[in-house]
N, C-alpha and C positions, 0 to 999 in steps of 0.2 A: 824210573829209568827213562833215559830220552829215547824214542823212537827214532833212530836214522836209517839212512837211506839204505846202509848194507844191511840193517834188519832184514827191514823188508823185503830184498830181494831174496835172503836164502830163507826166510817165511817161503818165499812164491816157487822159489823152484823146489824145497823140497816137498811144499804142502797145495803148492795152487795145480791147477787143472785147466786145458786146454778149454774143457765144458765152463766151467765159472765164465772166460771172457765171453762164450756165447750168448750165455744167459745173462751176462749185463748189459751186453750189447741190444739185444732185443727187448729186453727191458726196455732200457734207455730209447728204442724205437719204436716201440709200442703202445709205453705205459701205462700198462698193465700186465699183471702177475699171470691170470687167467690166461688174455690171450697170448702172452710167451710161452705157457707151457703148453697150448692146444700148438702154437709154431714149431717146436721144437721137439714136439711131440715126449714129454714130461708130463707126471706129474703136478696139479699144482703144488700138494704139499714139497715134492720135490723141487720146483723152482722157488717157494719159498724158505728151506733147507738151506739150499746153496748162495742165494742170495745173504743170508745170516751169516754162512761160512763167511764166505767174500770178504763182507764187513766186519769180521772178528780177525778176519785174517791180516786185515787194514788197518785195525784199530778208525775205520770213521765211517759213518752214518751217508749212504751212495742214493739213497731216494728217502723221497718223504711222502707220506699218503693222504692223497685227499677223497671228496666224495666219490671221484671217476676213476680211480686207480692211483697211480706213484708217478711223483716227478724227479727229476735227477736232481741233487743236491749242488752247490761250487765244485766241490772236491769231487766229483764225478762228474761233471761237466770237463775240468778239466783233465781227468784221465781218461775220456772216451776216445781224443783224436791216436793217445797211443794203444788203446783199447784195438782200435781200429785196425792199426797199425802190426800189430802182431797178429792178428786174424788174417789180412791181408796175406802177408807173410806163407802162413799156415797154407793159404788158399794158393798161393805161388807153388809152393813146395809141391802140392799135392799135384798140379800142374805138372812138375816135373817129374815126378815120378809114376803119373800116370803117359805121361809119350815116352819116356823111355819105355813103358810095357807096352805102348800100341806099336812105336818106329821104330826104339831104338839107338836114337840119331840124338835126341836132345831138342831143345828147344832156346829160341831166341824172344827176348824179350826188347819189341822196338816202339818207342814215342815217337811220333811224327807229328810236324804241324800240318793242317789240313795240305798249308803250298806245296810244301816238301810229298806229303802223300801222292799229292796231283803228279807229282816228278816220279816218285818211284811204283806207282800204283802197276806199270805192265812190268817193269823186271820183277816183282813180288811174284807177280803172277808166274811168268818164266821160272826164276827159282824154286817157286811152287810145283809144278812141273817137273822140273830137273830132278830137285833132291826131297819128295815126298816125305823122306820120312824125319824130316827135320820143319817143326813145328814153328809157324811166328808170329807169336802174338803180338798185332797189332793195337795201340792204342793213342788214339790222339790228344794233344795236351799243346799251350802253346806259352812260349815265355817261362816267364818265372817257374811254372808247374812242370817244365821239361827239365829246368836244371833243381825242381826239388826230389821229381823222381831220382834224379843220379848220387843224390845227396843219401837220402834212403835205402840207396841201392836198391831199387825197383826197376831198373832196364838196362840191359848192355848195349845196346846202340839208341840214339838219338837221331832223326832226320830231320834238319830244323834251317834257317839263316846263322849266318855267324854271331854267335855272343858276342857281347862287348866283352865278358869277361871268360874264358877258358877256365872249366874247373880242375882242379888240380890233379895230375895223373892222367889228364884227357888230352885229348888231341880234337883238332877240327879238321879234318880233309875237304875243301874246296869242291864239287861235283856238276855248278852248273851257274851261270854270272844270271845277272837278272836288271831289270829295271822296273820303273812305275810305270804305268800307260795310261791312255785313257779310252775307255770303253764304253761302246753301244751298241746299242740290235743290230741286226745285219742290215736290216732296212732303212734303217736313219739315213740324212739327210747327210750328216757330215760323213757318215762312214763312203762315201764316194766321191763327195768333195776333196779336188786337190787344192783351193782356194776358200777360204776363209779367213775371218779376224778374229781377235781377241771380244767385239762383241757381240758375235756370234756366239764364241761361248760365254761369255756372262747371260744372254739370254736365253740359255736351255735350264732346264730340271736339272739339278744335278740328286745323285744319291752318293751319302756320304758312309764313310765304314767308320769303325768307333775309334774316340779318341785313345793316342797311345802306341797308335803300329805309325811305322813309316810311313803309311801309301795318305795316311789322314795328313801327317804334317806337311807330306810335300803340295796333297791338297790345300791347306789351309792357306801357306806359301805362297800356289799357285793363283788362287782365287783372289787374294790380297793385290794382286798387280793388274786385273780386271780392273776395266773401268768401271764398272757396276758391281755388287755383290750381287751375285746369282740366286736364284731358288734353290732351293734345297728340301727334300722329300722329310718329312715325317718321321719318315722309318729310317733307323741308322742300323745296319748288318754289315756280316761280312758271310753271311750264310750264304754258298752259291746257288742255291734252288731261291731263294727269293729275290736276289740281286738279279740273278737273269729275267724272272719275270718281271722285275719290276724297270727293266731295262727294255726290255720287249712289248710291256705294256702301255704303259707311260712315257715312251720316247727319251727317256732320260737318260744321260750318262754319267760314270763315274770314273774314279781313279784308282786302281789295283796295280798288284805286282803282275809282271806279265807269266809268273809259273803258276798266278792262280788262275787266270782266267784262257790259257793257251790252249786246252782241251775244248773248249766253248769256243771259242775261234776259229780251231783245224777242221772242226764240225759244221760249221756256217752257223751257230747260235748268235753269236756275236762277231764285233767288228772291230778293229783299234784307228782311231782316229788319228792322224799325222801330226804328229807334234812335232812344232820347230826344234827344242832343243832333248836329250835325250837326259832319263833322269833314273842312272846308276845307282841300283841298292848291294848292299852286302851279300855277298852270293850264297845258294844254297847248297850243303852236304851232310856228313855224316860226321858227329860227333863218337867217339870210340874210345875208349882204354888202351893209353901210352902201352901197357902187357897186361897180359894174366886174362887176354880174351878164352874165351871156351872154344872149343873145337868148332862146332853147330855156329856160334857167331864169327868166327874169322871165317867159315865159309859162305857165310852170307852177306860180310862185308867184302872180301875177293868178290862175291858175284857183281856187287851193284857197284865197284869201284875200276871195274874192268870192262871200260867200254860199253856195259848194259843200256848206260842211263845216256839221253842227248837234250838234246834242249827242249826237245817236245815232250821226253819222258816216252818215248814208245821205241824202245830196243836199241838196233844198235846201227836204226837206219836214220840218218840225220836230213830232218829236211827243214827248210826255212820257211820262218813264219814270217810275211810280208806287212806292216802297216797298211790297212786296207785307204783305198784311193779311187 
């Protein structure tokens, strides 16, 4: 008889065990029998039981042994990512049913990209504050990994730039316009300079952030219309603890969205150089479910849609960030 697909699932629900995906999982992370069951605090003959099950349960052969332990076979390679997947899940669930016992209130599950975090990082805090006992798991992810949590269904709100594409059933709320800049230590040279040329900046340092975001193309762009091609550092990030040093150290500058680097600015860490012409990106907000938000998340998207959030990201007092000169 042919093995299909609805076999195998009423096999799994009537016969499989939340424990089996543990023990392949760690398996598959470990490789080895021994230390999974000293992890998971098992028996070894017990982890090698259940692993037997597993594969009887599968009809197919999930590791193969060699001298140092077990390696995962195709056919278990390819079921670890949904392996993962339902553990995950499991781990979510358990989340939620452990804040309803400590608050209450529920829990919000929010992806931000780092810029977006930079923007809602004090009304977090303020709703924090306010409604304690509504929990929000924070986690960052950017691009494609934002719109594959939603796909998954792993987050009810997204903090992110506008998708080219709107996933279905969602909506995108607008929350803050943005542009590219260009950035240096406070101390540079050009950051007080209201006169400069074009090869002036072809001959600085620049640091470049990775290909694929916006702030690199409009760099690429930019530097192309230089009369020189400039330098360029080594190191290619978009990490803020090293861009700043490496902007502070090196005298170099670079080009970023202005909601990543506006905190480093308002601070005197950094400085935004005057640029002739101004260079408009897609603005930042809050991706959300057209209906069927939960309680805990329409009241944490009411908080940061209601005047919390401003240009600078710090409440609801709005001040201007000037091009330093």
């Amino acid at each position: 008889m042919n093995l299909t697909a609805s076999t195998l699932l009423n096999r799994l629900l009537t016969r499989g065990k939340f424990r089996h995906i543990q023990v392949l999982l760690k398996i598959a992370e470990l490789g080895s029998v021994q230390r999974t069951a000293d992890a998971i605090g098992l028996t070894q003959s017990s982890v090698t039981q259940a692993l037997a099950y597993i594969e009887r349960l599968l009809e197919a052969q999930l590791f193969t042994r060699h001298a140092r332990g077990v390696r995962p076979t195709t056919t278990c390679l390819e079921l670890l990512p949904v392996a993962r997947q339902v553990m995950q899940g499991l781990v979510e669930g358990a989340e939620v049913i452990a804040s309803r016992h400590r608050h209450g209130q529920g829990t919000v599950r929010l992806v931000t990209s780092v810029a977006a975090l930079n923007m809602l990082t004090d009304a977090l805090l303020q709703f924090s504050q306010r409604l304690p006992s509504i929990e929000v798991h924070v986690r960052e992810a950017e691009g494609e990994d934002q719109l594959l949590a939603i796909a998954r269904q792993e987050v009810d709100l997204v903090a992110c730039r506008r998708p080219s594409a709107i996933p279905e059933r969602w909506q995108f709320l607008p929350l803050l316009e943005d542009e590219v800049v260009i950035v240096c230590s406070a101390d540079h040279p050009l950051a007080r300079s209201r006169r400069f040329d074009e090869a002036s900046l072809a001959a600085q340092l620049w640091v470049m952030v990775p290909s694929g975001t916006t702030a690199r193309e409009r760099f690429d762009e930019f530097v192309s219309k230089l009369p020189a091609m400039p330098r360029t550092h080594s190191l290619i990030t978009r990490n803020a603890t090293l861009l700043v040093r490496l902007l502070q150290q090196r005298g170099a500058l670079t080009m970023l969205p202005l909601s990543f680097v506006r905190d480093f600015v308002q601070q005197g860490e950094l400085a935004l150089v005057k640029m002739r012409d101004t260079q408009p990106m897609l603005p930042m907000g809050l991706l959300h479910q057209e209906s069927g938000m939960s309680e805990a998340t329409t009241k944490l998207f009411d908080f940061l849609t209601r005047g919390r959030i401003d240009r600078g990201g710090r409440g609801r007092t709005r001040r201007k960030v000037s091009h330093a000169d």
